[in-house]
C-alpha positions in Angstrom: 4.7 -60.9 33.7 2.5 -60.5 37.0 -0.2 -58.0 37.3 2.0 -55.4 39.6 4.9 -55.2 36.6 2.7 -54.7 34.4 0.6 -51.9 35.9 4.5 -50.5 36.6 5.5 -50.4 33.1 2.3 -49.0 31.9 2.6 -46.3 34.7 6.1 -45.5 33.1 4.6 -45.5 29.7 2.0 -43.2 30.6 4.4 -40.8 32.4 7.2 -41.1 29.5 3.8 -39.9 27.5 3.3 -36.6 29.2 6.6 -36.0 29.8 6.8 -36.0 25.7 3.5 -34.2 25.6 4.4 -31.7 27.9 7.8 -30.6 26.2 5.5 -30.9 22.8 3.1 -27.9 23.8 6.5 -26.4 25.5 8.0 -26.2 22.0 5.1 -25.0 20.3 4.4 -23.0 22.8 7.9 -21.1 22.6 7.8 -20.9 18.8 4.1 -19.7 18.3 4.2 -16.0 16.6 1.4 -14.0 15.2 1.0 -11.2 13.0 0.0 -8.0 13.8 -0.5 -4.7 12.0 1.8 -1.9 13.5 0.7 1.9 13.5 2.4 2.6 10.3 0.8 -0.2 8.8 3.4 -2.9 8.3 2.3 -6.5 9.0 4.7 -8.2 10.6 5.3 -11.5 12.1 6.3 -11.6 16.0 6.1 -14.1 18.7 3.3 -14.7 21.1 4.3 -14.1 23.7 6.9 -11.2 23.4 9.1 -12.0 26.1 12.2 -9.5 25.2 11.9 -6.1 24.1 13.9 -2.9 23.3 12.9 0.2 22.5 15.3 2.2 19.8 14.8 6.1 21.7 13.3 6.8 25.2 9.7 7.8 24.2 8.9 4.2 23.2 11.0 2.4 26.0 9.2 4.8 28.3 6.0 3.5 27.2 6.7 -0.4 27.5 8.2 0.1 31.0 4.6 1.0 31.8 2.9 -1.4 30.4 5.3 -3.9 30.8 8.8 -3.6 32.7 9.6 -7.3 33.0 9.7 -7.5 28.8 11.8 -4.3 29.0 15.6 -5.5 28.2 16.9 -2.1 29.1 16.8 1.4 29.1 18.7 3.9 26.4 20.3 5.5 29.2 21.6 4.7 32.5 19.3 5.1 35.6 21.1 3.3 38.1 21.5 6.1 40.4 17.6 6.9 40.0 16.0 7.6 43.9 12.0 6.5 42.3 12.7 3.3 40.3 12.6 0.0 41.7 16.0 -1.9 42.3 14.9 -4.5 39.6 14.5 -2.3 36.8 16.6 1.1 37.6 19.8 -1.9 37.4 18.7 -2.7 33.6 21.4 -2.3 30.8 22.2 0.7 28.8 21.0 -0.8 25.6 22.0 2.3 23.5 19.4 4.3 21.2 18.8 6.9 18.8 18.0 9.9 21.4 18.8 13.1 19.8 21.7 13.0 17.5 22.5 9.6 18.0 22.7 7.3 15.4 21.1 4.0 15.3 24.0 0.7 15.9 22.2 -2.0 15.4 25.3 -4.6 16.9 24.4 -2.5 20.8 20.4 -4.3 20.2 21.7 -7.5 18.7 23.8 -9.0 21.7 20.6 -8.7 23.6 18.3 -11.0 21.5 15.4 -9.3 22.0 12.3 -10.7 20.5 11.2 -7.2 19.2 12.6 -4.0 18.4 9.7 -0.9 19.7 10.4 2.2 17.2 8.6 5.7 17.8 6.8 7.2 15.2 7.8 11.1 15.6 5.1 13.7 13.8 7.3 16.4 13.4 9.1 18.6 9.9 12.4 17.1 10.4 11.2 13.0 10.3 10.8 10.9 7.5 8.1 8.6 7.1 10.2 6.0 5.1 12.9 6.3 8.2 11.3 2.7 9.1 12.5 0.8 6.4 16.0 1.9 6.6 16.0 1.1 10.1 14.4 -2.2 9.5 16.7 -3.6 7.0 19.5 -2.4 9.3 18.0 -5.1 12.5 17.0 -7.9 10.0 15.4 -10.6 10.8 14.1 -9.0 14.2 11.2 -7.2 13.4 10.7 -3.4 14.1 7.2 -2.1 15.5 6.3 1.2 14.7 4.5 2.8 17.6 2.5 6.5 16.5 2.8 9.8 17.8 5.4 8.8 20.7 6.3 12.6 21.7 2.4 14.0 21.0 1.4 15.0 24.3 -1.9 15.3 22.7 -2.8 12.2 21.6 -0.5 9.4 23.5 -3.6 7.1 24.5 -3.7 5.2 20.5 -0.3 4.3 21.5 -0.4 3.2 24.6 -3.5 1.4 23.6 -1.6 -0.3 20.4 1.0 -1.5 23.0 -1.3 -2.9 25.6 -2.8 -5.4 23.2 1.0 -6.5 21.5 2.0 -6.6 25.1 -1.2 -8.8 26.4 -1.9 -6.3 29.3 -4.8 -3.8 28.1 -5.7 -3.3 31.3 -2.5 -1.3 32.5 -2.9 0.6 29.2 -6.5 1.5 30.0 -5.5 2.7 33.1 -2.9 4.9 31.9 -5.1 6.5 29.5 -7.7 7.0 31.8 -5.2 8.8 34.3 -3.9 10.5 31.4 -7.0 12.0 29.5 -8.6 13.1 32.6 -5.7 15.2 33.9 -5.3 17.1 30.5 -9.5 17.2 30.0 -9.3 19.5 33.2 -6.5 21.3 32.5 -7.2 22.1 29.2 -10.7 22.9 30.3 -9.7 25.1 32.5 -7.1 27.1 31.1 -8.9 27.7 28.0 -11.0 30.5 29.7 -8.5 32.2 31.4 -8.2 35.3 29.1 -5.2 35.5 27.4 -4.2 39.5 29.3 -4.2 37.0 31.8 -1.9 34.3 31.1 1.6 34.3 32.2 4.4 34.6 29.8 7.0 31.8 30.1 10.3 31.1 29.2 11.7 27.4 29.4 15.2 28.2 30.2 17.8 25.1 28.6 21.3 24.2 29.6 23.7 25.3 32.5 23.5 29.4 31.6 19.2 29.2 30.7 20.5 30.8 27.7 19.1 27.9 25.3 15.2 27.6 24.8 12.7 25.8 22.6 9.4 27.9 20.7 5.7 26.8 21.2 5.8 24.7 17.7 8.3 22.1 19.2 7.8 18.9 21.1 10.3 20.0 23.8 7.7 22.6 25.7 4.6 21.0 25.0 3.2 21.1 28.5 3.5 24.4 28.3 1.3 24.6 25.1 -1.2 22.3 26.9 -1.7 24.7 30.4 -2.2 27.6 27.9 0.7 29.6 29.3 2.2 31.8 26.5 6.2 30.5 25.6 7.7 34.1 25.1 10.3 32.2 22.9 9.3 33.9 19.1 12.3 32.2 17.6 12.2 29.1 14.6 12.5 26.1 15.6 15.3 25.1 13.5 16.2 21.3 14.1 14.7 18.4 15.9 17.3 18.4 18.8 15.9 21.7 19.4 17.5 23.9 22.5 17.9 27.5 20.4 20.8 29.5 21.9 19.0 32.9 23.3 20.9 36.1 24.7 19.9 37.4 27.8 19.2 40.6 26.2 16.8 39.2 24.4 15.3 37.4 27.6 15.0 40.7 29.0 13.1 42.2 26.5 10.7 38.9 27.1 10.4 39.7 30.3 8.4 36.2 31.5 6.0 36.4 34.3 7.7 33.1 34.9 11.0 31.4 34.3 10.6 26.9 33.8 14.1 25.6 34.2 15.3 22.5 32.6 18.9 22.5 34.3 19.5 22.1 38.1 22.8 24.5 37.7 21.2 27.3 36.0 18.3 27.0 38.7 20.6 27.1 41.7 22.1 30.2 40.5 19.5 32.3 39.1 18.4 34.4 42.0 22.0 34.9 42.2 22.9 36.1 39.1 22.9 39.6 38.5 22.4 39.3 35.0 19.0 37.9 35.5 18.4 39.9 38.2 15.8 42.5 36.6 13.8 40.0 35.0 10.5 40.0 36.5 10.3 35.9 37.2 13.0 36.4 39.2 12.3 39.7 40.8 8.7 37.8 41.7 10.8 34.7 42.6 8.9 32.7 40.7 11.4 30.1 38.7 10.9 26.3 38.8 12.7 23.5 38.4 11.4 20.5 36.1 11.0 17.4 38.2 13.1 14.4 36.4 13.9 11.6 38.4 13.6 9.2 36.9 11.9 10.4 33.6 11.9 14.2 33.1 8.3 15.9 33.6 8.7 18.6 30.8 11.2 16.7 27.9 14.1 15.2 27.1 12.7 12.9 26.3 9.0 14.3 25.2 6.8 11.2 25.7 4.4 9.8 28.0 6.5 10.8 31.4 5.7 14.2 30.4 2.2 13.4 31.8 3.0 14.4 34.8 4.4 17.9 33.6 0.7 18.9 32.9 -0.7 19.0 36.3 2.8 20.5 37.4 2.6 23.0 34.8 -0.5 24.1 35.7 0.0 24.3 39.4 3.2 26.2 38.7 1.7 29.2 36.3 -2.4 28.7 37.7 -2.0 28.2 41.5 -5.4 29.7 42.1 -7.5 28.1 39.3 -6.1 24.8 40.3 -6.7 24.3 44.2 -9.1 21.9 44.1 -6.1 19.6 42.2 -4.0 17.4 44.8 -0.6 17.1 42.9 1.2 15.1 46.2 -1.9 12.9 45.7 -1.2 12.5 41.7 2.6 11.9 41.7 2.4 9.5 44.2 -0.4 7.9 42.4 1.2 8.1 38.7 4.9 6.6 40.4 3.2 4.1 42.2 0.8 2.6 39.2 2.9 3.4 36.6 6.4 3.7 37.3 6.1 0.6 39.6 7.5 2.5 42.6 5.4 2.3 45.7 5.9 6.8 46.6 5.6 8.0 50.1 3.8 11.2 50.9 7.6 12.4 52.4 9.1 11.2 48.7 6.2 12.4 46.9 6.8 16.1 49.3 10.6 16.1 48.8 10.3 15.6 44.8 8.0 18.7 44.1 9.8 20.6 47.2 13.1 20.4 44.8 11.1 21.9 42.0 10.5 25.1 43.5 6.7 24.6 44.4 4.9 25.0 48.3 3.6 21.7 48.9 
């Protein structure tokens, strides 16, 4: 053999050598896992990297579409007709969930394959701290994360922090946090010495007719809690769905300085409506409309998009303690860095416009 064919066949042995190498570290690449510790203290085995993952209610899914939308499989809902998500991601499945009432079906998470299955940990009297297992054994083999204090819009940074290290991007969840703990470190700051003979009185009207409503001790009026405004609603909160039905009567006898409206019907009607018309939030024009596309700003689902209904909160019951606070400036900035959707100022305008505040 001359000296050319045989620097040729040692070239193609070298090259059949990586190749092989190559798909070697692919492989173990593609089947390396690790084990982590989630926040309810489970050790599990996942794999490193999670590529695919699902969260079982919005809270959770919320949270990963922050940190990481290209792991997200899909959302629990459909959001295709959303005006503030990108095109990539508002066109994601319906992967089903447990919102609300909803029971958990395990074959609506299996088609999609997901590596991991992200569930939200729920501090409340009607959840069960050994929920996990049941849930577990029901997605076998894939394991379940348990993610803390999903709807505590007091304490979502351990979270969010948990998820940026399973998710290899700490750095979006420090940046989260950091938004997030210094927008309620001012408002809570600063409500706190407004005396209470001077802090409005608020009812969070639910549904089409306003005539549901949730109490200060639930998760579904929390940013109420947070700005300080008194929730007029003394009623029990009597199950985790929450939305208490309410007579108008007993509205009127209420009395809010101001009226927080969940539903877009019962907020196009209300000045119109002469039931409601000698209640002084509406005598004083002075009812809002939650923002919620795409994630609502007050609830449904409580979790880290209702971030944002701190600052609105505030702007809405506080105007003049709060003038110094640019909230065009803060939506645009909380869409752009953490719903991945690059805001206008006329977007960022139109959205509060629509919630009944002078921008």
């Amino acid at each position: 053999m001359n000296q050319h064919k045989m620097q040729f066949w040692i070239n193609v042995a070298l090259i059949a050598t990586l190749v092989v190498s190559c798909t070697v570290c692919i492989a173990t690449a593609a089947d390396s896992t690790k084990t982590i510790t989630d926040m309810a203290g489970r050790q599990l085995t996942v794999p490193d990297p999670i590529n695919l993952a699902i969260g079982t209610a919005p809270p959770v899914t919320v949270m990963t579409y922050i940190i990481a939308p290209d792991k997200l499989v899909g959302f629990n809902s459909n959001y295709n007709s959303s005006k503030y998500l990108p095109d990539k991601y508002k066109n994601l499945p319906n992967v089903g969930g447990t919102q609300g009432q909803t029971k958990l079906n395990a074959e609506s998470f299996f088609k999609f394959n997901p590596d991991v299955i992200l569930n939200g940990q729920v501090i409340s009297k009607f959840k069960d701290a050994n929920d996990i297992e049941d849930i577990q054994t029901q997605l076998n083999p894939i394991p379940v994360i348990v993610v803390g204090d999903v709807t505590n819009l007091s304490n979502f940074a351990p979270g969010m922090t948990f998820l940026g290290q399973l998710y290899n991007n700490p750095s979006k969840a420090e940046e989260f946090n950091t938004f997030y703990q210094n927008i309620y470190d001012k408002v809570t700051k600063t409500t706190a010495s407004i005396p209470e003979s001077e802090r409005k009185k608020v009812y969070y009207a639910e549904g089409p007719e306003g005539l549901m409503t949730d109490p200060a001790e639930s998760n579904h009026a929390q940013p109420l809690n947070v700005c300080n405004g008194i929730n007029v609603a003394n009623i029990e909160w009597t199950n985790m769905v929450g939305r208490t039905p309410v007579s108008i009567e007993q509205i009127m006898s209420w009395n809010p300085d101001v009226i927080i409206a969940a539903d877009k019907q019962f907020y196009n009607k209300v000045y119109s409506d002469p039931n409601w018309k000698e209640i002084k939030a509406v005598k004083d024009k002075q009812v809002y409309l939650v923002p919620s596309d795409p994630f609502n700003w007050y609830d449904r689902s409580p979790g880290v998009n209702t971030v944002m209904g701190i600052p609105w909160t505030a702007k809405v019951l506080y105007p003049d303690k709060f003038t110094d606070m640019d909230l065009k400036a803060l939506t645009k900035e909380f869409y752009t860095k953490f719903y991945h959707y690059d805001m206008t100022d006329k977007e960022a305008e139109d959205l509060l416009s629509a919630s009944g505040l002078k921008v």
